[in-house]
C-alpha positions in Angstrom: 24.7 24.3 -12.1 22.3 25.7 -15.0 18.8 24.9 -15.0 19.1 22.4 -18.2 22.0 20.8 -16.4 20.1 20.3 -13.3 16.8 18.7 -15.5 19.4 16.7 -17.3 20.8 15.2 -14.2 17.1 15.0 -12.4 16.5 12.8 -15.8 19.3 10.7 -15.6 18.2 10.0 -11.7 15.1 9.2 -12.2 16.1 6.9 -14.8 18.3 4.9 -13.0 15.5 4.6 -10.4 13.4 3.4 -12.7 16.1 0.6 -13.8 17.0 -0.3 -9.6 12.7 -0.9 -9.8 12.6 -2.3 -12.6 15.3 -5.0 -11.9 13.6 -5.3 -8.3 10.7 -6.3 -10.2 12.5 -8.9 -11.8 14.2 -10.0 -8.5 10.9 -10.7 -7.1 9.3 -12.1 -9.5 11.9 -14.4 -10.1 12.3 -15.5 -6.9 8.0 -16.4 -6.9 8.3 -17.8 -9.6 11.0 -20.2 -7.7 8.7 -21.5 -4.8 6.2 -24.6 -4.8 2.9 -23.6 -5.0 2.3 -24.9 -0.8 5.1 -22.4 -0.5 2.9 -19.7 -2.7 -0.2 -20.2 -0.7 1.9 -19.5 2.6 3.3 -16.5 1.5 0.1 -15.0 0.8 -1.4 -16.3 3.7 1.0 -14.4 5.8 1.4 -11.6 4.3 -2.2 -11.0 3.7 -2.7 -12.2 7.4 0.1 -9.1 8.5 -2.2 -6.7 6.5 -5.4 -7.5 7.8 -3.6 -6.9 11.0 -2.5 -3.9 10.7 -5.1 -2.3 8.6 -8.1 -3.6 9.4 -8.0 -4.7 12.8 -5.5 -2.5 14.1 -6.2 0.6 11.8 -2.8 1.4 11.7 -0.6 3.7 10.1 1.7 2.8 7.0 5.1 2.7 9.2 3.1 1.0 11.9 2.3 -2.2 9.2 5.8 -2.1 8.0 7.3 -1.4 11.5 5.7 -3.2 14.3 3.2 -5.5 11.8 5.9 -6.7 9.8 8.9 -6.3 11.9 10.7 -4.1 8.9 12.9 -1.1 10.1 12.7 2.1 8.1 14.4 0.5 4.6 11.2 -0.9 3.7 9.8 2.6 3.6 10.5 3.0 0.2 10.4 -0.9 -0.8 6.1 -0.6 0.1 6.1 2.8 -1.9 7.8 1.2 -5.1 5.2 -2.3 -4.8 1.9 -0.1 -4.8 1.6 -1.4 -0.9 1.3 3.0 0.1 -1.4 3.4 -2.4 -3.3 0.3 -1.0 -3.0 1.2 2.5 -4.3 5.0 1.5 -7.0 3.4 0.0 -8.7 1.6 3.0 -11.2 3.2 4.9 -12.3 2.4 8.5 -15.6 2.1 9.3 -16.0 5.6 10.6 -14.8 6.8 7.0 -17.3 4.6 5.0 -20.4 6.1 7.7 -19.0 9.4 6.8 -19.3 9.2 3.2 -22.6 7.8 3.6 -23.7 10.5 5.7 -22.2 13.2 3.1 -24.1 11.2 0.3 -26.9 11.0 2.0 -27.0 14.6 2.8 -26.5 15.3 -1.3 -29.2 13.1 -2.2 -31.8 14.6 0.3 -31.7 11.1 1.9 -33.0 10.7 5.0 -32.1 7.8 7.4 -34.8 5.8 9.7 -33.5 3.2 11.8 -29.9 1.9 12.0 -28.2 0.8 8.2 -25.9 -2.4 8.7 -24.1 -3.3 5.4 
C-alpha cells in the first residue's frame, strides 16, 4: 500500500471513529435525557461516589477505578478515554503531589517555610 493510500485509509478510520463517538454521544445523552430527575441525582451520586473512591481515597490507577471501583472489565478502557474520564483521572493529584509542587514553588520563589502549612 502507498503512502497516500495508507493516509487515506488512516482518514477514513478515524472518521468513522469519530461518527461511533459521536453517535455514543447521542446514545447517552439521550438516554439522560430519559430519567426523572430522583433518577438524575442517583446517578451522579454514585458515580461520583465510585470516583471519590477510587481516586481520592484509594489513589488508584485508571484500570483500577474502572476495574475493581466500577466493576467494568477491560471494554470500558476506551469508553473512559472517549468521555474525558482519562484526562480527569490524570489530572488529580494526591496530596504528596500538591506538597511537591509547593515545595518546587517555594524553592523558585526563594520561599522559605516556618512551621507546618495546612490548606
Amino acid at each position: 500500500m502507498q503512502d497516500t493510500e495508507l493516509g487515506k485509509a488512516l482518514a477514513e478510520l478515524g472518521e468513522i471513529q469519530k461518527e461511533i463517538q459521536n453517535q455514543r454521544d447521542r446514545e447517552a445523552d439521550e438516554f439522560w435525557d430519559s430519567l426523572t430527575l430522583e433518577q438524575k441525582h442517583n446517578a451522579f451520586y454514585s458515580v461520583v461516589k465510585r470516583i471519590y473512591e477510587g481516586e481520592i481515597r484509594d489513589e488508584g490507577s485508571y484500570r483500577y477505578v474502572l476495574y475493581d471501583v466500577f466493576g467494568f472489565g477491560p471494554e470500558a478502557y476506551g469508553l473512559g478515554m472517549d468521555c474525558g474520564y482519562m484526562t480527569l483521572h490524570n489530572r488529580i493529584m494526591t496530596a504528596e503531589d500538591e506538597q511537591t509542587l509547593r515545595d518546587i514553588y517555594y524553592k523558585k520563589v526563594g520561599a522559605k517555610i516556618i512551621g507546618q502549612i495546612e490548606l
